[in-house]
N, C-alpha and C positions, 0 to 999 in steps of 0.2 A: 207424403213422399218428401226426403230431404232435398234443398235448394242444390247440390248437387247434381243429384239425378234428375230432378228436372230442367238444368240447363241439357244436361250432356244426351237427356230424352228429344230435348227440341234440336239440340244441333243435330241430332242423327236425324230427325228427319226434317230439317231444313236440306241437308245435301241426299238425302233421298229424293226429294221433290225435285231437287237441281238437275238431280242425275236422269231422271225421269221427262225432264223436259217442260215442267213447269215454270211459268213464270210469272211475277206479282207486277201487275199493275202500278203504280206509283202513286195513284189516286185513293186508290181503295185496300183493301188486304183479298180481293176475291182472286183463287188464281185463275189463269188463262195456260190454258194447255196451246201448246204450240207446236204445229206440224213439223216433222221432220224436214221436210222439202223447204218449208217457211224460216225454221231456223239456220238452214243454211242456206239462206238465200244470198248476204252479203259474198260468199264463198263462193258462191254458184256464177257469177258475172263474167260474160264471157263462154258460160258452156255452153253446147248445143239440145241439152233436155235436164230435166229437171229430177232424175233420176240418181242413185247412187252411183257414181264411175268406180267403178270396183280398183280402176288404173293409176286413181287420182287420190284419192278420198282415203283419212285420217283413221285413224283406228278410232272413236266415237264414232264417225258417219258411217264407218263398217258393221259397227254392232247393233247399227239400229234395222240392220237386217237381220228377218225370221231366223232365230238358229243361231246366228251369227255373235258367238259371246268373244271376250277379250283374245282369248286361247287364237279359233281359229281367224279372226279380223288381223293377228299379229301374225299368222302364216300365209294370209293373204295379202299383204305387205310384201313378205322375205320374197314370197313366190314369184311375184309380180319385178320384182328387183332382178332374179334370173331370168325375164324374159315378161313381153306385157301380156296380158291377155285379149287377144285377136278372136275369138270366137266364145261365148257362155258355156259350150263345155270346156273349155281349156281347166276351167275352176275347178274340174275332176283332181286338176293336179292337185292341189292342195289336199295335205291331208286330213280327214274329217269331213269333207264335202263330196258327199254320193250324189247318187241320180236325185233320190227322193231332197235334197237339202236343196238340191238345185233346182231342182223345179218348186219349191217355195219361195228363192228371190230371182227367177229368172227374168219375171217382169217387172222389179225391182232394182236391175241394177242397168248401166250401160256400161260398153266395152271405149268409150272416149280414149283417146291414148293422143297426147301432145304434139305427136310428129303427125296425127292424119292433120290436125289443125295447121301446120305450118307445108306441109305437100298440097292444101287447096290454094 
């Protein structure tokens, strides 16, 4: 295989494994898979559970819900911007997200929203 292709073979998947949530040790080359909840833990500081806040959280920490590809993580953004979501079905609004999608991240995500934390 020409020196080319196999640079441009590893780079694709070096940011495969990135995307994926892999991470290299610094000691060794072995990777360490790292939990969703664990990678955003710097992020998390401050919240009340360790769950996705569907009200809060970045288009990567939306897609690391079941189902939940760029597409609809970016309508659950816009959606949320017209109004928070106050109860797990509210997420019906968005479109793409039925009964069945919802009850795949319903114990996956929280409804946190910024003003119940400043109304305690």
């Amino acid at each position: 295989m020409p020196t080319k292709q196999r640079v441009v073979l590893l780079i694709l998947i070096a940011l495969s494994l990135l995307q994926q949530g892999v991470r290299w040790k610094q000691s060794s080359f072995e990777p360490q898979v790292v939990q969703a909840a664990e990678a955003a833990a710097p992020a998390q500081e401050g919240r009340h559970c360790p769950l996705v806040h569907v009200n809060t959280a970045g288009l990567a920490e939306l897609q690391t819900l079941p189902g939940i590809g760029p597409v609809l993580a970016e309508r659950i953004i816009i959606e949320r911007k017209e109004a928070p979501f106050r109860e797990k079905r509210d997420l019906l609004r968005v479109s793409g997200i039925g009964e069945k999608r919802l009850a795949q991240i319903a114990d996956l995500i929280c409804l946190y929203v910024e003003e119940d934390a400043q109304a305690q």
